[in-house]
DOFI-359861 format. One line per 3 residues: number of its first residue (from 1); their letters; for each residue z, y, x of N, C-alpha, C. Coordinates in Angstrom, 1 decimal. Layout:
# DOFI-359861
NUM) a) Z/Y/X/Z/Y/X/Z/Y/X | ...;
# end
This chain:
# DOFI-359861
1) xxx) 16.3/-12.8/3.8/15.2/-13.6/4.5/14.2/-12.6/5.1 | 14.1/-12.9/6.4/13.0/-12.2/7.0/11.7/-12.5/7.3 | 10.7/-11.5/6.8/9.3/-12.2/7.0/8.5/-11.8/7.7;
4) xxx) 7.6/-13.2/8.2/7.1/-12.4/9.8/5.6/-12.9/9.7 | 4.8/-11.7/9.2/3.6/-12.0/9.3/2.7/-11.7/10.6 | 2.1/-12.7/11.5/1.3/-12.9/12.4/-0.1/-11.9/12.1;
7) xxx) -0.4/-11.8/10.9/-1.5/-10.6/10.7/-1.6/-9.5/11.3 | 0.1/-9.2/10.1/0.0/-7.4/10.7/0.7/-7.3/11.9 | 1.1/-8.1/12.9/1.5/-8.3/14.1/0.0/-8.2/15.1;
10) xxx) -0.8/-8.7/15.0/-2.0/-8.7/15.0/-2.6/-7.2/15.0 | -2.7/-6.6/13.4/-3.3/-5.5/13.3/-2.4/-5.0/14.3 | -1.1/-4.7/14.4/-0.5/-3.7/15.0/-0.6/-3.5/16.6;
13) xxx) -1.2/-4.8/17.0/-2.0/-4.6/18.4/-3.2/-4.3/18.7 | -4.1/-4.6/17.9/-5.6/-4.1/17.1/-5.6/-2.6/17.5 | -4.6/-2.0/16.7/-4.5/-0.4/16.7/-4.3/0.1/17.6;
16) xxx) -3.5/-0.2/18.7/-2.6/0.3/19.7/-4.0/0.4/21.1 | -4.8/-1.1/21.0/-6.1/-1.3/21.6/-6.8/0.1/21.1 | -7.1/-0.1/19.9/-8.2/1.4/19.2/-7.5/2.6/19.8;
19) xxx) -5.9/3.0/19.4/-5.8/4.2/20.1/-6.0/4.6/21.4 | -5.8/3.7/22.7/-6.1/3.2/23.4/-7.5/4.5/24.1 | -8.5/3.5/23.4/-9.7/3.4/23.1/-9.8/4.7/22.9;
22) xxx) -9.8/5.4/22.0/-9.8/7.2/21.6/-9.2/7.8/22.7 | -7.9/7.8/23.2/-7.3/8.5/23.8/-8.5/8.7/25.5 | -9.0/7.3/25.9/-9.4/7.9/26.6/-11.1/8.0/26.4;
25) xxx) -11.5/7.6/25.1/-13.0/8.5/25.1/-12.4/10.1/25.3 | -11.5/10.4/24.3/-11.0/11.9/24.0/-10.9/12.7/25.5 | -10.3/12.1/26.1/-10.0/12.6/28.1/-11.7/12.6/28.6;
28) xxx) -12.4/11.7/28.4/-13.7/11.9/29.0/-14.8/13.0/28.4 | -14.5/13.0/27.1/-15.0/13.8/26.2/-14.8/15.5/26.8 | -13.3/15.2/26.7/-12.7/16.6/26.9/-13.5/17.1/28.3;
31) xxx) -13.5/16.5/29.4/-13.9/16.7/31.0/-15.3/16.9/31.0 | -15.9/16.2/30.3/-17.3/17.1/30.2/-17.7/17.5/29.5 | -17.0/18.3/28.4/-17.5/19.0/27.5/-16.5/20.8/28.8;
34) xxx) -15.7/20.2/29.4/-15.5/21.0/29.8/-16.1/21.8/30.8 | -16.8/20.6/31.5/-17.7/20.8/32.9/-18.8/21.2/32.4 | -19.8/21.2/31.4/-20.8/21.6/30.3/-20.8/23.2/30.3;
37) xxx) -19.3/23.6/29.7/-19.0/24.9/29.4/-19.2/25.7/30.8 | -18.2/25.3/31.7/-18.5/25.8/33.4/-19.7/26.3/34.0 | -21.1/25.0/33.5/-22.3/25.0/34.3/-23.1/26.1/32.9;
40) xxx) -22.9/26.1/31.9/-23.3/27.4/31.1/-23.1/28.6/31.5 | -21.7/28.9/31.4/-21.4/30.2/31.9/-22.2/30.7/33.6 | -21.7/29.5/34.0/-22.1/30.1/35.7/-23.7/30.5/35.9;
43) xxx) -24.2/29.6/34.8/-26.1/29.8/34.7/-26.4/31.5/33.9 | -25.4/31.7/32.8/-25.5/32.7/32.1/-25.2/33.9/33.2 | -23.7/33.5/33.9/-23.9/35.1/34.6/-24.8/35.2/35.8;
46) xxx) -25.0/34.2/36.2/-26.4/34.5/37.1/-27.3/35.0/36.3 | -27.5/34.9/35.2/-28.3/35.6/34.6/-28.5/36.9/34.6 | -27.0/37.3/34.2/-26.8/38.6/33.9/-27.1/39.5/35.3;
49) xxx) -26.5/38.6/36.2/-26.6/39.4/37.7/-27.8/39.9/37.8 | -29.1/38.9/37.3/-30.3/38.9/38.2/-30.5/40.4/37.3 | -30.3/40.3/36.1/-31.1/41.1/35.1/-30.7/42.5/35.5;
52) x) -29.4/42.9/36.1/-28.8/43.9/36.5/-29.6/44.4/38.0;
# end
């Protein structure tokens, strides 16, 4: 006998939403933490330039 619970049919779409959901905070996260690092450095070595 096979048993088919509507719940965890349920959760298991719930989750799929949530990963979903992470995968692309995680992509936006990533893009500007990356673009962050970019506008640092490029401020830092103008720095250095000026200082030179």
């Amino acid at each position: 006998m096979i048993l088919h619970s509507p719940g965890l049919f349920n959760l298991l779409i719930g989750e799929s939403y949530v990963t979903i959901f992470w995968v692309q905070f995680w992509i936006i996260f990533t893009k500007v933490g990356s673009k962050w690092v970019g506008y640092e450095t490029l401020f830092r070595s103008r720095g250095m330039i000026q200082l030179k």
